[in-house]
C-alpha positions in Angstrom: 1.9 -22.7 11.0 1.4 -20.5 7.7 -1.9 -19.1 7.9 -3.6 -18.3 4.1 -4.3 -14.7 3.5 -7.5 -13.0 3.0 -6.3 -11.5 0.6 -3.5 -12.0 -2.1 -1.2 -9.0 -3.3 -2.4 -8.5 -6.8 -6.9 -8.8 -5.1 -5.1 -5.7 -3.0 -3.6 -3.6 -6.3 -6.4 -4.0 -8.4 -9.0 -2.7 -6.1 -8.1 0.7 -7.0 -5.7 2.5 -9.3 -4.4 4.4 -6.1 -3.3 2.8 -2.6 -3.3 5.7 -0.2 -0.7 5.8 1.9 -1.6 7.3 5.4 0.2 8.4 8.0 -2.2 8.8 11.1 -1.5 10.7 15.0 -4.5 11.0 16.0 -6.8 7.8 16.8 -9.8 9.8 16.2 -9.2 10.7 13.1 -9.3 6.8 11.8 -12.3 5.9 11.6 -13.9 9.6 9.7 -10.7 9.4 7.5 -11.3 5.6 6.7 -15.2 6.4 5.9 -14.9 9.2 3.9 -11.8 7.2 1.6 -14.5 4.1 1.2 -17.2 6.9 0.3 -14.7 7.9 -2.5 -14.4 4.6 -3.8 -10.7 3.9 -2.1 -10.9 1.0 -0.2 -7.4 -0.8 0.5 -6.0 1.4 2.9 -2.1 1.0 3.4 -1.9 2.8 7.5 1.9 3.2 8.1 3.4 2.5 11.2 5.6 5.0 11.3 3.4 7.1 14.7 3.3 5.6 17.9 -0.7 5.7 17.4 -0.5 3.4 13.5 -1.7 0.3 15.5 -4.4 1.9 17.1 -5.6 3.7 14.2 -5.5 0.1 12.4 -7.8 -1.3 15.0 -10.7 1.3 15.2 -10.3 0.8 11.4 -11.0 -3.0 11.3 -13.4 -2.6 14.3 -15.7 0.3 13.0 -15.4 0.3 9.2 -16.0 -3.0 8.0 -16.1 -2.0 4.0 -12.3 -0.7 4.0 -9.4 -3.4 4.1 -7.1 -2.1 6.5 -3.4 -2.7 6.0 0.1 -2.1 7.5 2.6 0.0 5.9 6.6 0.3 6.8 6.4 -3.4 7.7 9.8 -3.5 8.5 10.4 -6.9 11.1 8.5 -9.9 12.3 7.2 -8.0 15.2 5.9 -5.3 13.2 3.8 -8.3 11.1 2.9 -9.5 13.7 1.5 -6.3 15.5 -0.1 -5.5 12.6 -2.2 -8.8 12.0 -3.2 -8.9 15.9 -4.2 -4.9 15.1 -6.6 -6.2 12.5 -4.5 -5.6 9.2 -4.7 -7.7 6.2 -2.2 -6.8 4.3 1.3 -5.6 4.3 3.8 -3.2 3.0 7.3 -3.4 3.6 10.0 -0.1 2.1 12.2 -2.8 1.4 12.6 -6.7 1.5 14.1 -9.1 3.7 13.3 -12.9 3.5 12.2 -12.8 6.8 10.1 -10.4 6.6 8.1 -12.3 4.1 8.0 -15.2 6.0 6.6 -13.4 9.2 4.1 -12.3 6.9 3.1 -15.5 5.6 2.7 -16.9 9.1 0.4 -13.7 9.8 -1.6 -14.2 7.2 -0.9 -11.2 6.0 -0.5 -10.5 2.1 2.6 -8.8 1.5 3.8 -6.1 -1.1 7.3 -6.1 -0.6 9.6 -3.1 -1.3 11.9 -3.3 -4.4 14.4 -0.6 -5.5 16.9 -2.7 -7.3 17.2 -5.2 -9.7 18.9 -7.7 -6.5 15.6 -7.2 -4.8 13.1 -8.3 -7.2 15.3 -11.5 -7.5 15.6 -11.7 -3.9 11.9 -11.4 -4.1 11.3 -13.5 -6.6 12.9 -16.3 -5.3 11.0 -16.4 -1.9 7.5 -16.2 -4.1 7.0 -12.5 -4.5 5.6 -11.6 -8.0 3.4 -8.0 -6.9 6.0 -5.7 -5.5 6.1 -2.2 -4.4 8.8 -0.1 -6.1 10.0 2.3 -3.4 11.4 5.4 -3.8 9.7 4.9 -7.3 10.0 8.9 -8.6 13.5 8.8 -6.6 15.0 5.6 -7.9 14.5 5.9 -11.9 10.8 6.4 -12.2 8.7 5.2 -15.5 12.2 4.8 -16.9 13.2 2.3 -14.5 10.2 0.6 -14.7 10.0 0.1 -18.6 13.9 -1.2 -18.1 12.9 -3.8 -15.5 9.8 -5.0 -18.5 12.6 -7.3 -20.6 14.2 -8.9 -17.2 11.5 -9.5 -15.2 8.5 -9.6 -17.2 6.7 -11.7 -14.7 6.9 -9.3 -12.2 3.9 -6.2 -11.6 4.7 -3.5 -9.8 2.9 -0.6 -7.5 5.1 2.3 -7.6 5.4 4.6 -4.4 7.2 7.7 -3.4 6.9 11.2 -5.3 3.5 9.5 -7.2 0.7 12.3 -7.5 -2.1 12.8 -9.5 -0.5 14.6 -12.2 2.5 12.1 -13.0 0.4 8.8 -12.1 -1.0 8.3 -15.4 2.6 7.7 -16.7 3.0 5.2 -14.5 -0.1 3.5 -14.8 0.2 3.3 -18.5 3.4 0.5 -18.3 1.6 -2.7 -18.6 3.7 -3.7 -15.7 2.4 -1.6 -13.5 -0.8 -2.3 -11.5 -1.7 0.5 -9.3 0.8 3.1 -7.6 0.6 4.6 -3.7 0.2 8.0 -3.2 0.1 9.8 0.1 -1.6 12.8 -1.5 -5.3 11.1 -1.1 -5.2 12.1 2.7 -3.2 15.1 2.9 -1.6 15.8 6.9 -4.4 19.5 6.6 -7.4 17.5 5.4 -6.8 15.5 8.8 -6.1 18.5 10.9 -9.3 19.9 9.9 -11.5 17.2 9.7 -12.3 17.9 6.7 -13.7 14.4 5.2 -15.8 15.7 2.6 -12.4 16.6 0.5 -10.7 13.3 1.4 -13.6 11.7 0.0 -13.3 14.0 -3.4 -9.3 13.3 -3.8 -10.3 9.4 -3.5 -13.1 10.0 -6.2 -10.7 11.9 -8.6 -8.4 8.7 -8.7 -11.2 6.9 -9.8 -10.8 8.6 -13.2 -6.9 6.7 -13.3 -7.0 3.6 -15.6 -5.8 0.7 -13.2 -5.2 -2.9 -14.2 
């Protein structure tokens, strides 16, 4: 049975201008990290489960800070949807797309932003119901020019571009009116963890607030 998300898609890219994409090792590190993101405004938090410790870190999240929306990044199978809903997530990311990933989402419950990198994808996409999709490698697969080329063929698709997004080339992006918000992995850099430091977490989030999302 298909369970309705929370969530949809686009309610997760036009929270912020900026989904963080975080890559956690340390379980106590989730919850500080989480609260000192929400303190910056940033609350759609994309936790990769790329470290044995992602599910975890997704847990004390939904557990202990109830004002971020945790969700699952490098969805990648039905058990990793899966996983990730009984973690707490409410939303997923997938690097690329597969139709049954999508469906495993659906039955989770989870909202998914599937990965697109070609113009087969976004059809493939398309076709299974998919309209907000992430473009992955974005920088590494065409960039802004990419993007404005895919306006004309798919103008009923919006897009939140990952991979090589900072701060200083985001406002390119941002500015195609297909584009709705863009990942970035810079908002919780791997030092900031390692030190604790929370207060400068919680100023990188506050800086994206100054990006124009739609």
């Amino acid at each position: 049975m298909t369970t309705p998300p929370l969530f949809s898609a686009l309610q997760v890219m036009q929270d912020a201008p900026v989904i963080p994409v975080i890559v956690l090792t340390d379980v106590a590190h989730a919850v500080p990290m989480a609260r000192a993101l929400v303190a910056g405004g940033v609350r759609m938090l994309e936790v990769t489960l790329r470290t044995p410790q992602a599910l975890a870190c997704i847990e004390a999240i939904a557990r202990d800070v109830p004002q971020a929306v945790v969700g699952a990044g490098t969805v990648r199978s039905r058990a990793d949807a899966q996983a990730a809903a009984q973690a707490g997530a409410r939303f997923a990311v997938s690097p690329g797309y597969t139709s049954a990933v999508g469906q495993a989402c659906r039955d989770a419950g989870l909202a998914l932003l599937p990965g697109v990198a070609t113009g087969s994808e976004i059809m493939m996409a398309r076709e299974d119901g998919f309209t907000e999709l992430k473009f992955f490698p974005a920088m590494q697969a065409g960039g802004p020019a990419m993007l404005k080329a895919w306006s004309g063929p798919f103008f009923d698709i919006r897009f939140c571009p990952t991979g090589g997004v900072t701060l200083s080339n985001a406002p390119d992006l941002l500015a195609l009116p297909n584009v709705v918000c863009v990942g970035g992995s810079w908002l919780v850099p791997a030092d900031a963890l390692a030190q604790g430091d929370w207060a400068r977490i919680t100023q990188l989030a506050r800086d994206t607030q100054k990006l124009q999302g739609k």
